[in-house]
Every structure is written in structure tokens, then in C-alpha cells.
N, CA, C and O atoms as a GROMACS GRO file, in nm:
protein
  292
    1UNK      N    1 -12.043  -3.783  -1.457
    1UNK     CA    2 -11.909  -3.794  -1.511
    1UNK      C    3 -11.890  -3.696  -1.626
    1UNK      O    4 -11.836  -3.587  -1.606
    2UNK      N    5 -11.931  -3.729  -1.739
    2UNK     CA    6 -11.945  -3.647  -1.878
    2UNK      C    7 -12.093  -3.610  -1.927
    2UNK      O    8 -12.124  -3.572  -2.039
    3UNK      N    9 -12.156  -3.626  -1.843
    3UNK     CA   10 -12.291  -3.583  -1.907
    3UNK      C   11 -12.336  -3.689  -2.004
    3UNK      O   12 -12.311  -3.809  -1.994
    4UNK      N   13 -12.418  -3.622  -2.115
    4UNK     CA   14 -12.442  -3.664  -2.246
    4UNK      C   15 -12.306  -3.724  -2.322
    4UNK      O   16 -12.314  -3.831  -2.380
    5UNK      N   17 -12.211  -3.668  -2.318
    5UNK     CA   18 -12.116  -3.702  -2.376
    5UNK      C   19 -11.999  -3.862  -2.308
    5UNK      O   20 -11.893  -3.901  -2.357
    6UNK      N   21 -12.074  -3.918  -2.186
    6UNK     CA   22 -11.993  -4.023  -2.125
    6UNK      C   23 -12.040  -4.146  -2.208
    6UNK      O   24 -11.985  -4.254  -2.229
    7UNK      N   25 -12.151  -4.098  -2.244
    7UNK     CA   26 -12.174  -4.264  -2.329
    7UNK      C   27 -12.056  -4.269  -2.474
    7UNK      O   28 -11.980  -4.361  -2.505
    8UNK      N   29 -12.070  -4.183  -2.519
    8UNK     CA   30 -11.930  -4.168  -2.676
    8UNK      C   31 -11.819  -4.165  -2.577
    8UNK      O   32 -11.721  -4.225  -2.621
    9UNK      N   33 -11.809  -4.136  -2.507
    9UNK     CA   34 -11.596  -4.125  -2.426
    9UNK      C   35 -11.600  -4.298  -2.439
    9UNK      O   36 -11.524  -4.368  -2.506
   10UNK      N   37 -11.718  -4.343  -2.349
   10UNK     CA   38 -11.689  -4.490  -2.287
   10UNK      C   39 -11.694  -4.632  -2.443
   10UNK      O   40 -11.629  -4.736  -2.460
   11UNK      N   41 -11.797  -4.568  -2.522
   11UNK     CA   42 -11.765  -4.584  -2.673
   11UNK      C   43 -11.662  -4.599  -2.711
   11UNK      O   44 -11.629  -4.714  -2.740
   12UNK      N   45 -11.553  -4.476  -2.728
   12UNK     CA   46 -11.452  -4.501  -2.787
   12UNK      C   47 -11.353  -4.540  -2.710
   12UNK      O   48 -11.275  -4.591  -2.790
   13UNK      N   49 -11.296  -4.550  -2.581
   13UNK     CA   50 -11.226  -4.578  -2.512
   13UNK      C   51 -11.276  -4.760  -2.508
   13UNK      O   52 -11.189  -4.834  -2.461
   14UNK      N   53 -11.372  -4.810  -2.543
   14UNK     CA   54 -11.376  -4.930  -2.529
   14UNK      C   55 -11.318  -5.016  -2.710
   14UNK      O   56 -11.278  -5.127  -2.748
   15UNK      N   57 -11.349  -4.873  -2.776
   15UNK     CA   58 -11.297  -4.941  -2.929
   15UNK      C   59 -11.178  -4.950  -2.918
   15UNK      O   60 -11.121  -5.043  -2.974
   16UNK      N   61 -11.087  -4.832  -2.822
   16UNK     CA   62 -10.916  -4.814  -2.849
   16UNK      C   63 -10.869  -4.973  -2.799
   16UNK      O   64 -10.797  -5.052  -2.860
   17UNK      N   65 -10.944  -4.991  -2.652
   17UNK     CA   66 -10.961  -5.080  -2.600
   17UNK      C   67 -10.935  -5.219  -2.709
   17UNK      O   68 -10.836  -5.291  -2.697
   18UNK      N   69 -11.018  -5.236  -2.792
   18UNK     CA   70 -11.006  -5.392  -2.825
   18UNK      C   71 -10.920  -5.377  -2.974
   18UNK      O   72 -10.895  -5.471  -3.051
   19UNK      N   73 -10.889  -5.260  -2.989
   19UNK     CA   74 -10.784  -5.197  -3.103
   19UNK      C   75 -10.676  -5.299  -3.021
   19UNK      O   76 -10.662  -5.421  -3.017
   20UNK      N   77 -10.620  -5.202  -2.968
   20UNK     CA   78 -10.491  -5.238  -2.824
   20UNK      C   79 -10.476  -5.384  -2.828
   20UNK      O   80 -10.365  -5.436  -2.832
   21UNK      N   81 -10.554  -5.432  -2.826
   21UNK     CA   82 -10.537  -5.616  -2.795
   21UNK      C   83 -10.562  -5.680  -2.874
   21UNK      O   84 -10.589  -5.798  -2.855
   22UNK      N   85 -10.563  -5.626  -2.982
   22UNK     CA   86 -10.559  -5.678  -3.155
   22UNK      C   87 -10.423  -5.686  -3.203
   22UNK      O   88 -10.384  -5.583  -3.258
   23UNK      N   89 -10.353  -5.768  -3.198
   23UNK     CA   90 -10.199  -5.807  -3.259
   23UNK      C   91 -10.152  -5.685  -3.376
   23UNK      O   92 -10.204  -5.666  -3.487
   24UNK      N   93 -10.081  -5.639  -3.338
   24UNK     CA   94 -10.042  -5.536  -3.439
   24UNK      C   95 -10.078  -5.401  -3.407
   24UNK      O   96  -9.989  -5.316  -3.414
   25UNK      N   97 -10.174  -5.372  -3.378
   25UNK     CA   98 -10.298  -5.268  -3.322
   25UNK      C   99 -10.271  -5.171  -3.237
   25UNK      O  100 -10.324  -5.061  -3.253
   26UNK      N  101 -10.170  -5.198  -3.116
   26UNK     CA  102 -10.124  -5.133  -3.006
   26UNK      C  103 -10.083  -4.990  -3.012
   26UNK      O  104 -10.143  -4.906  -2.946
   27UNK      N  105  -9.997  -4.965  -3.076
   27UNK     CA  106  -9.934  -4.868  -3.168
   27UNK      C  107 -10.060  -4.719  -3.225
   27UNK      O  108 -10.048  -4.596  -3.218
   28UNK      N  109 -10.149  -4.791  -3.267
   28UNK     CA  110 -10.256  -4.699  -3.353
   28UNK      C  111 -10.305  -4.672  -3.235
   28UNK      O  112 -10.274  -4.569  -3.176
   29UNK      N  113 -10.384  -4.756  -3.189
   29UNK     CA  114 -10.475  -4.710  -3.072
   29UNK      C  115 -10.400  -4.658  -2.960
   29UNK      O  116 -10.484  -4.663  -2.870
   30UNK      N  117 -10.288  -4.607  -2.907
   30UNK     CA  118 -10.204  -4.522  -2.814
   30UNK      C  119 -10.234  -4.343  -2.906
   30UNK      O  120 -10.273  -4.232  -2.869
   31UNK      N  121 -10.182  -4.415  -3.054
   31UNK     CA  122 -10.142  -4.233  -3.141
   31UNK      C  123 -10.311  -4.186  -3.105
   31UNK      O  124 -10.334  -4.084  -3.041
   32UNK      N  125 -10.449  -4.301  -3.168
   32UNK     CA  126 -10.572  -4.213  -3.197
   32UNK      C  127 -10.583  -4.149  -3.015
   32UNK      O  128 -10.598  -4.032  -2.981
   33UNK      N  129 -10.572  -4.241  -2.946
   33UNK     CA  130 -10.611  -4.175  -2.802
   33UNK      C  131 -10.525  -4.043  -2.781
   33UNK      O  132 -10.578  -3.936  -2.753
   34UNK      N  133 -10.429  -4.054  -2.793
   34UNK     CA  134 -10.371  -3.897  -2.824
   34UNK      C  135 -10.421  -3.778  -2.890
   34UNK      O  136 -10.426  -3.665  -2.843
   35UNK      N  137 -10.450  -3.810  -2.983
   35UNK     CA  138 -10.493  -3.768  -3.122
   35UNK      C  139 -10.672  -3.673  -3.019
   35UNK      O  140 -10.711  -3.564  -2.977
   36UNK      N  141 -10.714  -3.812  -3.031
   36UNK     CA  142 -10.849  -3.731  -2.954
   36UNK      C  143 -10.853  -3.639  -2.829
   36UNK      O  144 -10.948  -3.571  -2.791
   37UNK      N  145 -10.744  -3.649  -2.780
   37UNK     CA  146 -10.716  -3.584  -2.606
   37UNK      C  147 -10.668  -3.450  -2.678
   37UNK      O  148 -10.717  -3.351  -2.624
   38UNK      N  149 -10.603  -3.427  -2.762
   38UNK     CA  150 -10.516  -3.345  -2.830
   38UNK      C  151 -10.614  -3.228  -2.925
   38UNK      O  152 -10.576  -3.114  -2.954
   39UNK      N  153 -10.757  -3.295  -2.966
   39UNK     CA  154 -10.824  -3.240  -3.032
   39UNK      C  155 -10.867  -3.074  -3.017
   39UNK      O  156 -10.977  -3.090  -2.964
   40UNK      N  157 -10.854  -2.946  -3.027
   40UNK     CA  158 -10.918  -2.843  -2.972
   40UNK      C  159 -11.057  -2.857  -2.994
   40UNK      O  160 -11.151  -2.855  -2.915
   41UNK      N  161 -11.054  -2.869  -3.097
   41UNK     CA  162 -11.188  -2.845  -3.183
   41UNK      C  163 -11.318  -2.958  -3.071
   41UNK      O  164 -11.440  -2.945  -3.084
   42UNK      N  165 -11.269  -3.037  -2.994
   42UNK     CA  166 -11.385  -3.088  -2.889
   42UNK      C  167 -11.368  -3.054  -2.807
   42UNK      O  168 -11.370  -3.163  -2.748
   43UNK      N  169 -11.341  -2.965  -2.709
   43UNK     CA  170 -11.331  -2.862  -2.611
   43UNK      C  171 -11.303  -2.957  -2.482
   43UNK      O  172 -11.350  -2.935  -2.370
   44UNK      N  173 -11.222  -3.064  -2.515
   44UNK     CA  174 -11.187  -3.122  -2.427
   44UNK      C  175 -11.279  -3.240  -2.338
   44UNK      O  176 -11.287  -3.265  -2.218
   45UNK      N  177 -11.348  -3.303  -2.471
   45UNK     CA  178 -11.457  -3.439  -2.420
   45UNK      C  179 -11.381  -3.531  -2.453
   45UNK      O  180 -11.446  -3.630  -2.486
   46UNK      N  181 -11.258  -3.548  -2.461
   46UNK     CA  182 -11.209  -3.655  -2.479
   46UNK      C  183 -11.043  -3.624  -2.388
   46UNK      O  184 -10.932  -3.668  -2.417
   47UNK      N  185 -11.087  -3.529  -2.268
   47UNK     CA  186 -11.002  -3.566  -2.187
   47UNK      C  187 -10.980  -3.675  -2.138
   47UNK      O  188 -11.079  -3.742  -2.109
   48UNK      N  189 -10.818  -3.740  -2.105
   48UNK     CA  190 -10.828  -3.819  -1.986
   48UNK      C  191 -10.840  -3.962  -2.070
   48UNK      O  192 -10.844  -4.066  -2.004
   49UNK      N  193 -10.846  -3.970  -2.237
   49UNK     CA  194 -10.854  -4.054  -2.295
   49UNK      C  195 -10.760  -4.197  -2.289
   49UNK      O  196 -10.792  -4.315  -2.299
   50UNK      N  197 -10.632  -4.128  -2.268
   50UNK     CA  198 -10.494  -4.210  -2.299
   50UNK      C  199 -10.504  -4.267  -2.126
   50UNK      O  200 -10.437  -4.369  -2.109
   51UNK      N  201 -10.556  -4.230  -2.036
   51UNK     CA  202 -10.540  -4.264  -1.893
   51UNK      C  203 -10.667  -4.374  -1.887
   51UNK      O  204 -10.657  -4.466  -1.806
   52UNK      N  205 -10.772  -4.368  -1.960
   52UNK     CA  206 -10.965  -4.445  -1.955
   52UNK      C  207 -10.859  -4.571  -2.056
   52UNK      O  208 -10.900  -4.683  -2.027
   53UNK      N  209 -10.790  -4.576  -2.117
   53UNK     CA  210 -10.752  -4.687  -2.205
   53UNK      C  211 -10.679  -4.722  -2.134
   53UNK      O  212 -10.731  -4.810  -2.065
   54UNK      N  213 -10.560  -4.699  -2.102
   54UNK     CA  214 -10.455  -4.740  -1.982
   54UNK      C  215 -10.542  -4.823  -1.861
   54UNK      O  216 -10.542  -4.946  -1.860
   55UNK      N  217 -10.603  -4.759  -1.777
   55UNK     CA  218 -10.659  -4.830  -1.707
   55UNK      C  219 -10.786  -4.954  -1.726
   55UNK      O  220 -10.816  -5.055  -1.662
   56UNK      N  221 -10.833  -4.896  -1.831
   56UNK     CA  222 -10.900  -5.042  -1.866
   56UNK      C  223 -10.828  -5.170  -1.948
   56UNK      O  224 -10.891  -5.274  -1.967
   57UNK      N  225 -10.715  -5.155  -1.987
   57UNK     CA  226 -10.571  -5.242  -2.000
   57UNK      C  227 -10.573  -5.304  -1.911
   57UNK      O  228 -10.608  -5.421  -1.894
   58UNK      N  229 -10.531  -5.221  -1.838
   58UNK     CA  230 -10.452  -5.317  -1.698
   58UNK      C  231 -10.550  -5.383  -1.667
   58UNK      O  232 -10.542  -5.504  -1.683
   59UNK      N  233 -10.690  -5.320  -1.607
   59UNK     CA  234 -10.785  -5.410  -1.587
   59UNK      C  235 -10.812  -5.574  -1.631
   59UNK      O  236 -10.845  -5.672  -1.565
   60UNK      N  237 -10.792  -5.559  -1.730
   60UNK     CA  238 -10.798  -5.660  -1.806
   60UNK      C  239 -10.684  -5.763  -1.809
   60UNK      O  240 -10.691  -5.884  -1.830
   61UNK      N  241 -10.590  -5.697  -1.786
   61UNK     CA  242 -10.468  -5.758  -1.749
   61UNK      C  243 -10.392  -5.780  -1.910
   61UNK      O  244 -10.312  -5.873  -1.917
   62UNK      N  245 -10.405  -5.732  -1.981
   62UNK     CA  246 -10.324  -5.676  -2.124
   62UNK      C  247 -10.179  -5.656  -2.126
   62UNK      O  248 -10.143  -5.546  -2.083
   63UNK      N  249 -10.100  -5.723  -2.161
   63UNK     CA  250  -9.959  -5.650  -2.188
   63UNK      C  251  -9.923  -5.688  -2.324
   63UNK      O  252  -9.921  -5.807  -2.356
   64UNK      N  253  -9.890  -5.577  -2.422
   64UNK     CA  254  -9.849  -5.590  -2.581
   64UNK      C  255  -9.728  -5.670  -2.550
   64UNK      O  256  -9.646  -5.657  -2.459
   65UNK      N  257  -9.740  -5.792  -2.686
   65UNK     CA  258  -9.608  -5.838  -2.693
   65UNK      C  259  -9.510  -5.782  -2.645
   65UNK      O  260  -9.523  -5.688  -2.567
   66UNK      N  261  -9.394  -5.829  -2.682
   66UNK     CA  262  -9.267  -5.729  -2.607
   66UNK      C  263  -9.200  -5.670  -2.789
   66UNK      O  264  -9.111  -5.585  -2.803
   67UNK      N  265  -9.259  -5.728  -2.883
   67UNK     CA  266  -9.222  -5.688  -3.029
   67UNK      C  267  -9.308  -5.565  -3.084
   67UNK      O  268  -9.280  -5.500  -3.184
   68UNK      N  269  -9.420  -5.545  -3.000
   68UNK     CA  270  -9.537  -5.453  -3.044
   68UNK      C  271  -9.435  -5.341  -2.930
   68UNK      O  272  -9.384  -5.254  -3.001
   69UNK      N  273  -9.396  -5.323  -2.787
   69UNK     CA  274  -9.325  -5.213  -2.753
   69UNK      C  275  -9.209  -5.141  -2.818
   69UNK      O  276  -9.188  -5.022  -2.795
   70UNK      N  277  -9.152  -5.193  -2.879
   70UNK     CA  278  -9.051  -5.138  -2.983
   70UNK      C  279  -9.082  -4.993  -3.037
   70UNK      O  280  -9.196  -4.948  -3.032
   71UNK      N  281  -9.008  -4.943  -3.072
   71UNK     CA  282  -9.067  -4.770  -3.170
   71UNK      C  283  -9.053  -4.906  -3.284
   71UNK      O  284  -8.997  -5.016  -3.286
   72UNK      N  285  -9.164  -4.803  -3.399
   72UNK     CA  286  -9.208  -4.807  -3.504
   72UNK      C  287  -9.125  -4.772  -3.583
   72UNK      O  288  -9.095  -4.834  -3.685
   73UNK      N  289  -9.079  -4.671  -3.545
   73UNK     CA  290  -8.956  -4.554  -3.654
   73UNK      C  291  -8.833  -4.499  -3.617
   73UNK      O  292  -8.770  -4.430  -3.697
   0.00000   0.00000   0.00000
């Protein structure tokens, strides 16, 4: 999959993970998964980030309040 580097993807995609389903939380953990996909400076080991959180959501069967979908700003 990622080499050396699948054990840290599956790491942090499991932190955004229980970020996400922490009341309030939803919000941050969408921007950092961005944030890391977005990074140059990691040459792209944290592709595919915002899609590894998404699908392990659903998995789980996760849906944010309907007060946490709102914009922020």
C-alpha cells in the first residue's frame, strides 16, 4: 500500500477518525485531513487522506449531528 509509511497514514487517519466522532470535533478533523493531503513538503504520503477518513466513517456508521454540519463562519 504505502510502504513504511502505511503504518503513520493508518495512525493518523484513525486519530482524525475518533477526532470526527468526538462532539464538536468534526469540523477540525475534515480542515487537518485537508491540511495533510495539501501538504507539499510530504511528497504526497498523506494522499487520499480526506477519502481513508470518509470511508472509515461510514464504516462505522458515523453521521455528525445535523448542528456540527452547519458552516462554522
Amino acid at each position: 500500500m504505502r510502504g513504511q509509511g502505511c503504518n503513520e497514514f493508518q495512525k493518523a487517519r484513525d486519530w482524525l477518525v475518533t477526532l470526527a466522532m468526538t462532539p464538536g470535533w468534526w469540523h477540525y478533523s475534515r480542515e487537518q485531513a485537508a491540511q495533510l493531503e495539501n501538504d507539499a513538503q510530504a511528497a504526497g504520503a498523506w494522499a487520499g487522506m480526506r477519502e481513508a477518513v470518509r470511508a472509515e466513517l461510514k464504516a462505522k456508521g458515523f453521521r455528525p449531528p445535523p448542528a456540527e454540519l452547519e458552516p462554522m463562519w
